[in-house]
Every structure is written in C-alpha cells, then in structure tokens.
Biopython code that builds the backbone (N, CA, C, O; Angstrom):
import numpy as np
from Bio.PDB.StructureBuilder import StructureBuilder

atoms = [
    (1, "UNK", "N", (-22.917, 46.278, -24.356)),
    (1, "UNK", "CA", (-23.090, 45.536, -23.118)),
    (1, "UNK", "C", (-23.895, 44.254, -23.363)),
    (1, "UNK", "O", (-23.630, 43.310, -22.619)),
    (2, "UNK", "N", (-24.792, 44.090, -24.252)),
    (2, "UNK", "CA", (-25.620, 42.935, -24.701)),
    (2, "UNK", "C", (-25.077, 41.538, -24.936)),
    (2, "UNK", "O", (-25.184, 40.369, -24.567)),
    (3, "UNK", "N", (-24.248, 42.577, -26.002)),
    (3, "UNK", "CA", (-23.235, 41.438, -26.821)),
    (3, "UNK", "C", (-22.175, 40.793, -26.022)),
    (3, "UNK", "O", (-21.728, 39.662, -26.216)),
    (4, "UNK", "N", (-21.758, 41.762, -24.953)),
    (4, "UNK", "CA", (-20.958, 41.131, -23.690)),
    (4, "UNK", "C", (-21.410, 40.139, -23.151)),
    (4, "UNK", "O", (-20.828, 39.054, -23.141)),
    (5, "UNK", "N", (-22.667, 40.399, -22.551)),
    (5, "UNK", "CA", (-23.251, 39.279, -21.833)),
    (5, "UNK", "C", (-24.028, 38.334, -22.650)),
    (5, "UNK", "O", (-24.525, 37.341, -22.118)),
    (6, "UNK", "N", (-24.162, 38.563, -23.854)),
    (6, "UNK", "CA", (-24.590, 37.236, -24.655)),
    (6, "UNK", "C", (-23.476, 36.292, -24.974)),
    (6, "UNK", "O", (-23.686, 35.087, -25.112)),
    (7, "UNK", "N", (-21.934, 36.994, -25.126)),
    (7, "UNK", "CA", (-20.943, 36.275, -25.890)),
    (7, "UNK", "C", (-20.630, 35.208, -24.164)),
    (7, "UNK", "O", (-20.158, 34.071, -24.201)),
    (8, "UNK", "N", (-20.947, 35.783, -23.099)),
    (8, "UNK", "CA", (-20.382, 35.337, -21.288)),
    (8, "UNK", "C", (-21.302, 34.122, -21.464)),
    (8, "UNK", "O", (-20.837, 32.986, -21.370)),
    (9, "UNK", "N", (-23.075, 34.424, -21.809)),
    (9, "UNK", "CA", (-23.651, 33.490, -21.613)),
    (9, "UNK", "C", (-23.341, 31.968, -23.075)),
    (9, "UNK", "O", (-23.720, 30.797, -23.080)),
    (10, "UNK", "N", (-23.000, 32.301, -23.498)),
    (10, "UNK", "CA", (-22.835, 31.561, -24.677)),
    (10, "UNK", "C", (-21.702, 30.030, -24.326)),
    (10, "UNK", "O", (-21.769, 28.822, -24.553)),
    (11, "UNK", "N", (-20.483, 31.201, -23.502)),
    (11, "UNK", "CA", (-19.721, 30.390, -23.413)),
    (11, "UNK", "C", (-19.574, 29.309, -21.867)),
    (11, "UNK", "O", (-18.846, 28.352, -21.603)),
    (12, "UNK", "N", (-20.537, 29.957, -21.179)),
    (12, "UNK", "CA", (-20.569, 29.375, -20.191)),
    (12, "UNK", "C", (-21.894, 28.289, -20.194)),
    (12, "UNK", "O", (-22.236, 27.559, -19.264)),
    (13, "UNK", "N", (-22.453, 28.405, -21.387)),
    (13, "UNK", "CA", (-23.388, 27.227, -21.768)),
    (13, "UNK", "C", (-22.756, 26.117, -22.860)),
    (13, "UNK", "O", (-23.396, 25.077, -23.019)),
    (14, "UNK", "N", (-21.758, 26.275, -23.465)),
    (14, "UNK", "CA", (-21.269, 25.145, -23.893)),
    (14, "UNK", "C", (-19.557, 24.715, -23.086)),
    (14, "UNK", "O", (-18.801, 23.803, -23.422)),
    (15, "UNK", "N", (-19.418, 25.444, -22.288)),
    (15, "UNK", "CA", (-18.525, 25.276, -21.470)),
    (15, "UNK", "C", (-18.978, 23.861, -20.828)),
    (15, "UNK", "O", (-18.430, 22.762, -20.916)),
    (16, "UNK", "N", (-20.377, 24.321, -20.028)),
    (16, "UNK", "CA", (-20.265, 23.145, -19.030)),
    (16, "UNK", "C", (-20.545, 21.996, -19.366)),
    (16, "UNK", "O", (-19.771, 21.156, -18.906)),
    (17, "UNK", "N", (-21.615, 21.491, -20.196)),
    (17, "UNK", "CA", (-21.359, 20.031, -21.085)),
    (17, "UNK", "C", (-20.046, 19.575, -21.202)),
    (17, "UNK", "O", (-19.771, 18.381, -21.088)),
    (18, "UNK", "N", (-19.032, 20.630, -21.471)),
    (18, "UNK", "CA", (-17.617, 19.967, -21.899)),
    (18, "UNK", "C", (-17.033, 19.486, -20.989)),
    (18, "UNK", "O", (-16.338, 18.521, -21.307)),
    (19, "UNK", "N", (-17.021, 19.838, -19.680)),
    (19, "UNK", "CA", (-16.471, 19.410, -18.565)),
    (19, "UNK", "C", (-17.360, 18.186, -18.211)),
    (19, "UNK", "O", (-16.783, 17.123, -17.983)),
    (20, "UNK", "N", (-18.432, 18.232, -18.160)),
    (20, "UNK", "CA", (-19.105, 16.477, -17.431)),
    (20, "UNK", "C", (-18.798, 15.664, -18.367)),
    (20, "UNK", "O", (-18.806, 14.462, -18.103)),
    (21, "UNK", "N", (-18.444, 16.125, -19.724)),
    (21, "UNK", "CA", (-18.032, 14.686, -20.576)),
    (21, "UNK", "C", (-16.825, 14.432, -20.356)),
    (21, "UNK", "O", (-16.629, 13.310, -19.887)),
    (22, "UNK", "N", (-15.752, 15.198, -20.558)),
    (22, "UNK", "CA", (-14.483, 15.110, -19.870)),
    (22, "UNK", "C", (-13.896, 14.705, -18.470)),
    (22, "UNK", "O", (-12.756, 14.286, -18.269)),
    (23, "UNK", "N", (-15.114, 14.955, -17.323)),
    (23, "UNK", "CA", (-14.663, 14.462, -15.930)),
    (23, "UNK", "C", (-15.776, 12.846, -15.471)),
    (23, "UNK", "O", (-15.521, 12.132, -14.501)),
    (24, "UNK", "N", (-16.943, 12.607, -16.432)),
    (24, "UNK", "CA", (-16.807, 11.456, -16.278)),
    (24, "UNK", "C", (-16.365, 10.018, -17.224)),
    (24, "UNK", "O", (-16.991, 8.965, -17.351)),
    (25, "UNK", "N", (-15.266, 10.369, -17.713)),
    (25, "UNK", "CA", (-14.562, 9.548, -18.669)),
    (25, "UNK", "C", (-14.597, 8.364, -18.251)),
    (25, "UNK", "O", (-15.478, 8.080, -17.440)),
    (26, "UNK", "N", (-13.468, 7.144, -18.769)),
    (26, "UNK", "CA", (-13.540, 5.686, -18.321)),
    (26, "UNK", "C", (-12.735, 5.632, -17.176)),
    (26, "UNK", "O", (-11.615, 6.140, -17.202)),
    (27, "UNK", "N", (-13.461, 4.705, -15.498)),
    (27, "UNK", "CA", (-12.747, 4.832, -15.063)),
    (27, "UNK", "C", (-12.811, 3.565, -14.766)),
    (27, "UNK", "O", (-13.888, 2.970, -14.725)),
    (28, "UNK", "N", (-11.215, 2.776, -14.429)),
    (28, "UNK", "CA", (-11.402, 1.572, -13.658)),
    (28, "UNK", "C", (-11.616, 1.408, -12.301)),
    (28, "UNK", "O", (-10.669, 1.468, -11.517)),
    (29, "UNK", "N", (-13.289, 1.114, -11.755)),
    (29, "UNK", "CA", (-13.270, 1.016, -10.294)),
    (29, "UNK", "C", (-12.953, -0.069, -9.806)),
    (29, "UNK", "O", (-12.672, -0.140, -8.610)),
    (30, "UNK", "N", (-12.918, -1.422, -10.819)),
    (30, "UNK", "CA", (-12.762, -2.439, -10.362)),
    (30, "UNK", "C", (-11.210, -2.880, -10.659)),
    (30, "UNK", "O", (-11.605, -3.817, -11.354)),
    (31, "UNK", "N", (-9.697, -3.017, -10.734)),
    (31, "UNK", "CA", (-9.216, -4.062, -11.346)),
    (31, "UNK", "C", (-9.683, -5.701, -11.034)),
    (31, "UNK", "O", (-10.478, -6.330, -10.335)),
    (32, "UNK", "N", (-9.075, -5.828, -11.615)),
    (32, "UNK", "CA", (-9.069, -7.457, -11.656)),
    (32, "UNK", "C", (-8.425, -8.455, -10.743)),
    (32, "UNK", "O", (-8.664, -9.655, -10.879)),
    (33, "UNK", "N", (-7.775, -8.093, -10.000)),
    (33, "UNK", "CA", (-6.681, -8.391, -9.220)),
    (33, "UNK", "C", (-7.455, -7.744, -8.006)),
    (33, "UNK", "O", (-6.424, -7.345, -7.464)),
    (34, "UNK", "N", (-8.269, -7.398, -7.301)),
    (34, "UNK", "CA", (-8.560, -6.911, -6.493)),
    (34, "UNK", "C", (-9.561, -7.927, -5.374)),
    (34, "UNK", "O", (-10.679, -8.414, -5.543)),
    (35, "UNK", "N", (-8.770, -7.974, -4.391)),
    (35, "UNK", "CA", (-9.180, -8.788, -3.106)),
    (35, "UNK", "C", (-10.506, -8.415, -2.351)),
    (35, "UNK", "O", (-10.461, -7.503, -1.526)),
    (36, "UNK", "N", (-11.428, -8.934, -2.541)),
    (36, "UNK", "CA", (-12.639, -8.294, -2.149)),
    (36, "UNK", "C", (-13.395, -9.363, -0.887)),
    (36, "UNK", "O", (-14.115, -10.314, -1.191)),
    (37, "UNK", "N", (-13.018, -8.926, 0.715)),
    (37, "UNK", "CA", (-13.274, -9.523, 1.683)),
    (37, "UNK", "C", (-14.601, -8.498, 2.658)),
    (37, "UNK", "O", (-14.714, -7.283, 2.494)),
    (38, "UNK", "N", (-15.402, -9.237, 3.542)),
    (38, "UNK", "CA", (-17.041, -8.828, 3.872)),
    (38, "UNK", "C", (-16.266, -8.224, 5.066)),
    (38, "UNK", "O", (-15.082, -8.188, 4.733)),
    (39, "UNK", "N", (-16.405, -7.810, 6.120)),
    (39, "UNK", "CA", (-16.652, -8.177, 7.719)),
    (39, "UNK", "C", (-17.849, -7.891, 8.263)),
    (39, "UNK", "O", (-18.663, -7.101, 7.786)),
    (40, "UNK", "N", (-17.964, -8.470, 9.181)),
    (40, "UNK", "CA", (-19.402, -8.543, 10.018)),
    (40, "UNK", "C", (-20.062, -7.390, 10.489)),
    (40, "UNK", "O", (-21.251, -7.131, 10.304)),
    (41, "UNK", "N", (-18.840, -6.373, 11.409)),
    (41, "UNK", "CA", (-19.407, -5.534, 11.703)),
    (41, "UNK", "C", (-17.846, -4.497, 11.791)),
    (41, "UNK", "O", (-16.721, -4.997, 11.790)),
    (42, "UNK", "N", (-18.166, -2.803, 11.873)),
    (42, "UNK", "CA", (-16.796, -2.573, 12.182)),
    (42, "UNK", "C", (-16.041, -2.621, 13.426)),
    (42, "UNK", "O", (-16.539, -3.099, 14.445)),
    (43, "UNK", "N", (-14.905, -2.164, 13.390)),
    (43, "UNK", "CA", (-13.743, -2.624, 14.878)),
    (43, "UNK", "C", (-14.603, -1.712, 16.191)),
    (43, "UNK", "O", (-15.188, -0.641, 16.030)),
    (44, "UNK", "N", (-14.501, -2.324, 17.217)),
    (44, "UNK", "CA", (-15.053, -1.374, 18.178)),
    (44, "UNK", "C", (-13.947, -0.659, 18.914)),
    (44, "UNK", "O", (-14.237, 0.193, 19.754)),
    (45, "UNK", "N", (-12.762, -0.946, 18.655)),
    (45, "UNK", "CA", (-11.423, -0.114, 19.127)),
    (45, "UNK", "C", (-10.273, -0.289, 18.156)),
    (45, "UNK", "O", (-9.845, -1.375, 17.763)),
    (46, "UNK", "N", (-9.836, 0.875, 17.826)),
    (46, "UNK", "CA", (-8.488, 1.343, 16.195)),
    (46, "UNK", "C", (-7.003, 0.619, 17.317)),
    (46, "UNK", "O", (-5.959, 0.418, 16.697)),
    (47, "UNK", "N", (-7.001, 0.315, 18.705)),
    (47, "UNK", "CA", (-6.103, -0.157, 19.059)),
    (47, "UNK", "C", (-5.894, -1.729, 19.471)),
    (47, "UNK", "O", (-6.763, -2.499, 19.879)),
    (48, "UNK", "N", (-4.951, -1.910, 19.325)),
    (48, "UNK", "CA", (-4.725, -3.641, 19.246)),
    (48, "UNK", "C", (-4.867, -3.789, 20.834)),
    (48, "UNK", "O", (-5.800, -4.459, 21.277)),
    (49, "UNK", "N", (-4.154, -3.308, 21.506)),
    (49, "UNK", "CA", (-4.253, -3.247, 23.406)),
    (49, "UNK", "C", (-5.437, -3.629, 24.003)),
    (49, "UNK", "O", (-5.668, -4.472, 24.869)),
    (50, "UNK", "N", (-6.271, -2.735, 23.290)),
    (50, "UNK", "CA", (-8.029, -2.235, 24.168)),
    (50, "UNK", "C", (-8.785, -3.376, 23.292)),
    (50, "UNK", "O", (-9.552, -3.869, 24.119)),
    (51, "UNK", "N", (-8.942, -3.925, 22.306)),
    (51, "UNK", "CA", (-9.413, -4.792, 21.894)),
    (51, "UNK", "C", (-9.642, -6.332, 21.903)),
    (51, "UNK", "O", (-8.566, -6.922, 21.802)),
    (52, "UNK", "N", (-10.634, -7.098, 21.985)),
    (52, "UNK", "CA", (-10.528, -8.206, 22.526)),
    (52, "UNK", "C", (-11.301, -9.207, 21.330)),
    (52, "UNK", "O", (-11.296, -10.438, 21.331)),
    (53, "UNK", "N", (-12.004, -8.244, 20.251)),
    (53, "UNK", "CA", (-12.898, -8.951, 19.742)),
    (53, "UNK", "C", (-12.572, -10.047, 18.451)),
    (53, "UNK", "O", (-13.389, -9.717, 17.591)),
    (54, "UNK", "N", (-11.993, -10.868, 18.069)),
    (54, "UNK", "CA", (-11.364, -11.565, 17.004)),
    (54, "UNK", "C", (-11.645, -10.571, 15.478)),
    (54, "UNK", "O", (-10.692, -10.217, 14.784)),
    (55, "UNK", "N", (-12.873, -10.274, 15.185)),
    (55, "UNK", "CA", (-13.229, -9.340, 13.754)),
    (55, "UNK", "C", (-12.678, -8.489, 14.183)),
    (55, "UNK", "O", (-11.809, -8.443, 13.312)),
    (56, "UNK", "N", (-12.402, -7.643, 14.897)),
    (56, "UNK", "CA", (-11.190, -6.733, 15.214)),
    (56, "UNK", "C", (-9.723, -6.799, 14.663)),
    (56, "UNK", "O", (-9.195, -5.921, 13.980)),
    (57, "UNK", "N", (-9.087, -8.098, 15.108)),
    (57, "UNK", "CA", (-8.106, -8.698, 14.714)),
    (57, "UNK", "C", (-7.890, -8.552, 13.650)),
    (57, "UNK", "O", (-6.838, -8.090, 13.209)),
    (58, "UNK", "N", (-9.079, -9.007, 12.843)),
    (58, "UNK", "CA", (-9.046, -9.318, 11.418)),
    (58, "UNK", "C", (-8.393, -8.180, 10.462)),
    (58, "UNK", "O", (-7.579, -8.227, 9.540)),
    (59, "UNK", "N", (-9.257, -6.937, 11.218)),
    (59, "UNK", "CA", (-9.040, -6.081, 10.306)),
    (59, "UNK", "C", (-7.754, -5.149, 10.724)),
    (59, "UNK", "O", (-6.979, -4.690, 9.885)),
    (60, "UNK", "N", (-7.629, -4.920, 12.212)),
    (60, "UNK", "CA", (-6.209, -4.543, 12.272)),
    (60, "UNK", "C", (-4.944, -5.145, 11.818)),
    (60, "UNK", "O", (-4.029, -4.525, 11.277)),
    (61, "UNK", "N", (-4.968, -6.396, 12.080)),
    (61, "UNK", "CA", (-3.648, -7.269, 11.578)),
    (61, "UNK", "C", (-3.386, -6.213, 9.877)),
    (61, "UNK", "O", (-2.226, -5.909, 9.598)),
    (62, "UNK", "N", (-4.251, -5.880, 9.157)),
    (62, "UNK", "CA", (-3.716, -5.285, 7.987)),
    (62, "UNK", "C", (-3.579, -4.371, 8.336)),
    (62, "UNK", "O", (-2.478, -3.980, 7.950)),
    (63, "UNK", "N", (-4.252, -3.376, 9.140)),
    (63, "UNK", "CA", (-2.986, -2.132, 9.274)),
    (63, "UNK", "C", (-2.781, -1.899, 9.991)),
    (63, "UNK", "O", (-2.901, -0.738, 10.380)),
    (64, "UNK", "N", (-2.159, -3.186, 10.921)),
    (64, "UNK", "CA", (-0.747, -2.739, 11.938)),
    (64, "UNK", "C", (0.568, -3.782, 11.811)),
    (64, "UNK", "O", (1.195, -4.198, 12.785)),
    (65, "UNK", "N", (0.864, -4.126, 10.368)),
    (65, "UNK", "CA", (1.361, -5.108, 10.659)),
    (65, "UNK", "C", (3.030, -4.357, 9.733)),
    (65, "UNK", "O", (3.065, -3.360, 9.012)),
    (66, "UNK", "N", (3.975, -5.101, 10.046)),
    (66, "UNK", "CA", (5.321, -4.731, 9.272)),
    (66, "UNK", "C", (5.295, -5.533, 8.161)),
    (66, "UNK", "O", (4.431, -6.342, 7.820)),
    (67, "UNK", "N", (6.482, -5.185, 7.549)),
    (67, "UNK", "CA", (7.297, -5.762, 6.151)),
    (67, "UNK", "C", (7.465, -6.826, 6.294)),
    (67, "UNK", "O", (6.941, -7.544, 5.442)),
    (68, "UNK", "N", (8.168, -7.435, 7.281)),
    (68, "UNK", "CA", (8.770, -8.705, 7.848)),
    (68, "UNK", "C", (8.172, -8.554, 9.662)),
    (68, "UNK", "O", (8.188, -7.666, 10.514)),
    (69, "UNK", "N", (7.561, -10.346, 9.553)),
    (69, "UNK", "CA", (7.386, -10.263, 10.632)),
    (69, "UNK", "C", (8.294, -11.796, 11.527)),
    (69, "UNK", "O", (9.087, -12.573, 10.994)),
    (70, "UNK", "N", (7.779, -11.803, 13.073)),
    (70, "UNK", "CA", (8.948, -13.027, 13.306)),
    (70, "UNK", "C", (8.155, -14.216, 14.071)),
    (70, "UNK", "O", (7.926, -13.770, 15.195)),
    (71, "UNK", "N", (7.759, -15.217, 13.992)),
    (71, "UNK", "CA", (7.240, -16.209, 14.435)),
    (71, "UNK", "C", (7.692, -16.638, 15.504)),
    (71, "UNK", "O", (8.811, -16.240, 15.826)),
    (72, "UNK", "N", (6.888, -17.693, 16.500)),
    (72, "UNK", "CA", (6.875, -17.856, 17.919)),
    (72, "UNK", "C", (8.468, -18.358, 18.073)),
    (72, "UNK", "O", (9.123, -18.136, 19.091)),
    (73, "UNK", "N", (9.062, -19.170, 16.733)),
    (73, "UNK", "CA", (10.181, -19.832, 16.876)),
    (73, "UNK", "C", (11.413, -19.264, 16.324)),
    (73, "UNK", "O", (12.468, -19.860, 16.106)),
    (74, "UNK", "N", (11.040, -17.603, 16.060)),
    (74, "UNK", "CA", (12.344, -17.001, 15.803)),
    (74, "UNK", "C", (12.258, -16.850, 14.229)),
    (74, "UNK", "O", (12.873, -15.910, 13.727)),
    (75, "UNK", "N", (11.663, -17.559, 13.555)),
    (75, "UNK", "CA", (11.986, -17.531, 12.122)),
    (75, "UNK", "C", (11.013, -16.013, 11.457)),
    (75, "UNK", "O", (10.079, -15.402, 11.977)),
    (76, "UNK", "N", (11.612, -15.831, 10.339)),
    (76, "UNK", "CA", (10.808, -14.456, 10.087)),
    (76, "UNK", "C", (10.632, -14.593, 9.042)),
    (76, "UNK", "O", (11.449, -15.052, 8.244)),
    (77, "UNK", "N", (9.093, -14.084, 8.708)),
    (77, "UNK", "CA", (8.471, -14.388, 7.315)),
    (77, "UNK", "C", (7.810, -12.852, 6.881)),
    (77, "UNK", "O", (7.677, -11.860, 7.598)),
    (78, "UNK", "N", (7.490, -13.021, 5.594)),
    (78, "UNK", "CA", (6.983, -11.969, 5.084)),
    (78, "UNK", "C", (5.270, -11.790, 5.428)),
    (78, "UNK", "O", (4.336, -12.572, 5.249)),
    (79, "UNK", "N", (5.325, -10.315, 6.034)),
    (79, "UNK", "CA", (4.221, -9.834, 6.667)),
    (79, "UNK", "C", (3.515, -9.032, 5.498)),
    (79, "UNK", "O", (2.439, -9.402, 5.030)),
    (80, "UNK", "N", (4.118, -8.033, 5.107)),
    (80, "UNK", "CA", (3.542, -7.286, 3.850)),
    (80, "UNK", "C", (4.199, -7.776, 2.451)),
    (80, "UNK", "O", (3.533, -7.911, 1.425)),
    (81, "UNK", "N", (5.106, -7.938, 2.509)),
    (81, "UNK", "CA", (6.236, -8.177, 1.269)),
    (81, "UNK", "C", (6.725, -9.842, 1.253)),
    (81, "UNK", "O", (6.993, -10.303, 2.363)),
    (82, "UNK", "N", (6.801, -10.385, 0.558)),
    (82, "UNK", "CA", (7.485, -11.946, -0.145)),
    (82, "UNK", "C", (8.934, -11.993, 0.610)),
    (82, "UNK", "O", (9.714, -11.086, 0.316)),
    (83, "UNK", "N", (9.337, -12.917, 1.504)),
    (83, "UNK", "CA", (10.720, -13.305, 1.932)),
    (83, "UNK", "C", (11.149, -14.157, 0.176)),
    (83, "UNK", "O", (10.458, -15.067, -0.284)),
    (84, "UNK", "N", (12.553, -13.511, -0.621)),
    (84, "UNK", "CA", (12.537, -14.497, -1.713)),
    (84, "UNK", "C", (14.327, -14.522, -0.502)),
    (84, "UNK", "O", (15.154, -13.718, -0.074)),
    (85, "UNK", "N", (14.023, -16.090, -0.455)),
    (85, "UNK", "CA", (15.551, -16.234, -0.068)),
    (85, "UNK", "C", (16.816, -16.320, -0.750)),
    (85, "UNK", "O", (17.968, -15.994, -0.464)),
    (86, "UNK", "N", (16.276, -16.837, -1.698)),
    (86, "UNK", "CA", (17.790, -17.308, -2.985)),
    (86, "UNK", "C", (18.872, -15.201, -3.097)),
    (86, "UNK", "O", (20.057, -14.926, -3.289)),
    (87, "UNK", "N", (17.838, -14.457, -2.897)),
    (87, "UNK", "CA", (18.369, -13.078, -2.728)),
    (87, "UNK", "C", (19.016, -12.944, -1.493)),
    (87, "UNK", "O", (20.243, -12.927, -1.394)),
    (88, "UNK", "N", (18.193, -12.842, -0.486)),
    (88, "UNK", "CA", (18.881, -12.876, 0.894)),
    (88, "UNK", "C", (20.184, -13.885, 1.266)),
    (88, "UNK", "O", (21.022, -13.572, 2.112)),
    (89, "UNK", "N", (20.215, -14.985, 0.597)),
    (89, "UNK", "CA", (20.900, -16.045, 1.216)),
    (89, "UNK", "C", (22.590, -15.441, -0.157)),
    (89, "UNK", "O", (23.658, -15.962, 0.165)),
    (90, "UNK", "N", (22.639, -14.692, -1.160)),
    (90, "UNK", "CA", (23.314, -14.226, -1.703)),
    (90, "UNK", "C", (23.923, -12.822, -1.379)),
    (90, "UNK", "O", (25.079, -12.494, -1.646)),
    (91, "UNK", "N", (22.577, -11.700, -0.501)),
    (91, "UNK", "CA", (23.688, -11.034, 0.370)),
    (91, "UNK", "C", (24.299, -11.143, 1.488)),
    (91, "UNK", "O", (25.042, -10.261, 1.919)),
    (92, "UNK", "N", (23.940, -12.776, 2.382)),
    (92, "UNK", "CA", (24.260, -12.893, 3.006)),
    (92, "UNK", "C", (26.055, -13.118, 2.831)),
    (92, "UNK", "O", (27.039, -12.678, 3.426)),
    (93, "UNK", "N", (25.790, -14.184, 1.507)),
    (93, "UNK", "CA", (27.341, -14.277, 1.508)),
    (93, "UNK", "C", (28.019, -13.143, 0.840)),
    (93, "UNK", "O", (29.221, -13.110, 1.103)),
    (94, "UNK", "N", (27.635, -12.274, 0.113)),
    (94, "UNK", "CA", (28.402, -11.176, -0.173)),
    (94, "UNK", "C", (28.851, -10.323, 0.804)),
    (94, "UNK", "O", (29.983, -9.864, 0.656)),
    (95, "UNK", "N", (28.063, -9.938, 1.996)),
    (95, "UNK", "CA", (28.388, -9.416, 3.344)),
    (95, "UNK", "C", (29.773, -10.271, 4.181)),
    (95, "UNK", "O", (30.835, -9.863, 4.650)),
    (96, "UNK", "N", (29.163, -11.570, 4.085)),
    (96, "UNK", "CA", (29.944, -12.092, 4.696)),
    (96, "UNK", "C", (31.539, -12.105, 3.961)),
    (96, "UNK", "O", (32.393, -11.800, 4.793)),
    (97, "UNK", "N", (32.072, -12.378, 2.662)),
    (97, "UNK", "CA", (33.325, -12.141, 1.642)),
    (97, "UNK", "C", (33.538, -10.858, 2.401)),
    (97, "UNK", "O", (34.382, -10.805, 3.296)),
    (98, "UNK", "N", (32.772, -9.789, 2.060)),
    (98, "UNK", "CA", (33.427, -8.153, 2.711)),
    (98, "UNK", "C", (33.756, -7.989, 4.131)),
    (98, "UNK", "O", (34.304, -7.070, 4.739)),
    (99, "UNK", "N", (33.258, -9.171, 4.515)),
    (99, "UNK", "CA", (33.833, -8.862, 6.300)),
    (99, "UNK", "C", (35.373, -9.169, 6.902)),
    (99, "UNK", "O", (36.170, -8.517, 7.576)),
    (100, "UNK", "N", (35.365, -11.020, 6.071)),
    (100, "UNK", "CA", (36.403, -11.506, 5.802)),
    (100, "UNK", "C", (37.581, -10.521, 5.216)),
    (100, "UNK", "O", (38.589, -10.171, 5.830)),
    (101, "UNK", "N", (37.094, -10.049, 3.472)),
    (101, "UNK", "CA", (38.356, -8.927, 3.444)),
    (101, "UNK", "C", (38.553, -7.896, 4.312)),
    (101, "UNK", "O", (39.697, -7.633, 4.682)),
    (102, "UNK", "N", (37.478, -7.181, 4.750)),
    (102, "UNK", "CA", (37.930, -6.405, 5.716)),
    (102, "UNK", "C", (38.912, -6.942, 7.030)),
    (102, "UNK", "O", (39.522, -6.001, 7.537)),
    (103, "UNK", "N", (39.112, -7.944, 7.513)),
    (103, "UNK", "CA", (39.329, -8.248, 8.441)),
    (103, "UNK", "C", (40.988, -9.018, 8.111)),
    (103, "UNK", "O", (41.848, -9.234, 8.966)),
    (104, "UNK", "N", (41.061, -9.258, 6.937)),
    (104, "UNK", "CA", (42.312, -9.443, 6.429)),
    (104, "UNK", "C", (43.589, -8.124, 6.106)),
    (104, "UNK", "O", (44.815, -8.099, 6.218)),
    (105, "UNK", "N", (42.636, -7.211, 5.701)),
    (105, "UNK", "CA", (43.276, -6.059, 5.586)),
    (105, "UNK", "C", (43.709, -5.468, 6.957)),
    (105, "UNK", "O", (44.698, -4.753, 6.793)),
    (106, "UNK", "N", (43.250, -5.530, 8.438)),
    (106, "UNK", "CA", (43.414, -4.882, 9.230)),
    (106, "UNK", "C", (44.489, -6.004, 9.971)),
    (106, "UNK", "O", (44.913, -5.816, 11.111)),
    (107, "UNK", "N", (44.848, -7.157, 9.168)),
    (107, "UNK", "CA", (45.998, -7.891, 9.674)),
    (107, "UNK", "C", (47.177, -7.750, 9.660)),
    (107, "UNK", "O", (48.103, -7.880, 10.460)),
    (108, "UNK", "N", (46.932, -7.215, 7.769)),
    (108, "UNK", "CA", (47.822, -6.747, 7.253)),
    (108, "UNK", "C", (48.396, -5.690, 7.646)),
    (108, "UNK", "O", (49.361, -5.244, 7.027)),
]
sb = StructureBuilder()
sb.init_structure("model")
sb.init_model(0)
sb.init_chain("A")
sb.init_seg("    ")
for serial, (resi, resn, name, xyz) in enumerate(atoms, 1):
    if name == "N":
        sb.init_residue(resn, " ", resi, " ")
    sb.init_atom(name, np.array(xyz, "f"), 0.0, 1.0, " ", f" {name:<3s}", serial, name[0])
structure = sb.get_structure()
C-alpha cells in the first residue's frame, strides 16, 4: 500500500509542472494587423431604436451592420466585405448571355 501511494504521489508531482509548461506555451495575443480603437464609455442601449447617443453608434454600426450595404442614392457598397466590381460586372454579363440563351431556346 506504501509503494502505491508513493508511486500516485510521485506521479502526480511531476505530472503537474508538465502541464503549466505545456499550457502556457507561445501565444500570439497581439497580431499585427490588429485594429486597436478606445471608446469613451460603454453603449447605454444593445439596440439601435432606443439609442440616441453618437458613441453608441460607433460601436453598434459594427455589430449591426450587413455584407453589403445601400446608400441614400441607391448605390451599394461594401459594409463588411470589399465590393470588387471587375467580378460582379463579369457575372453580370455571364447571367445576362444565359438569359438571352435561355430565351432563344423557348423560341425555338
């Protein structure tokens, strides 16, 4: 029974060193690329409705906003994600060729 609990204590004393060296390894908290903005104080309401305060704004506009969003004049720009047009303006016309054939075929 000694040897039991000497061989238990043995291993549970070089056990645990092994784990804090292993769980605090290298970590990156910072990248490099990382946008680092203050605010004043936090939001006094999580809803855009009930809120009036501009630093409010600030910080909801990032998380309530879409992929694509659309401006006062109709045009729509990228809200979360890059509008690249030279893509869009290429499925536009590929959509558009498949509509055309489609529409030839049902002449036929």
């Amino acid at each position: 029974m000694y040897k039991l609990l000497k061989s238990l204590m043995v291993v549970t004393i070089l056990s645990t060193p092994l784990t804090v060296v292993i769980s605090c390894g290298n970590k990156n908290q910072d990248p490099e690329n990382t946008l680092k903005t203050t605010f004043t104080n936090n939001p006094l309401h999580w809803l855009t409705a009930k809120t009036m305060q501009q630093s409010d704004f600030k910080i909801l506009s990032n998380t309530n906003s879409a992929p694509l969003g659309t401006d006062e004049f109709g045009r729509e720009y990228g809200d979360l994600f890059e509008v690249q047009t030279q893509i869009i303006l290429k499925m536009i016309l590929i959509l558009d060729y498949m509509m055309k054939a489609i529409k030839l075929e049902h002449i036929n």
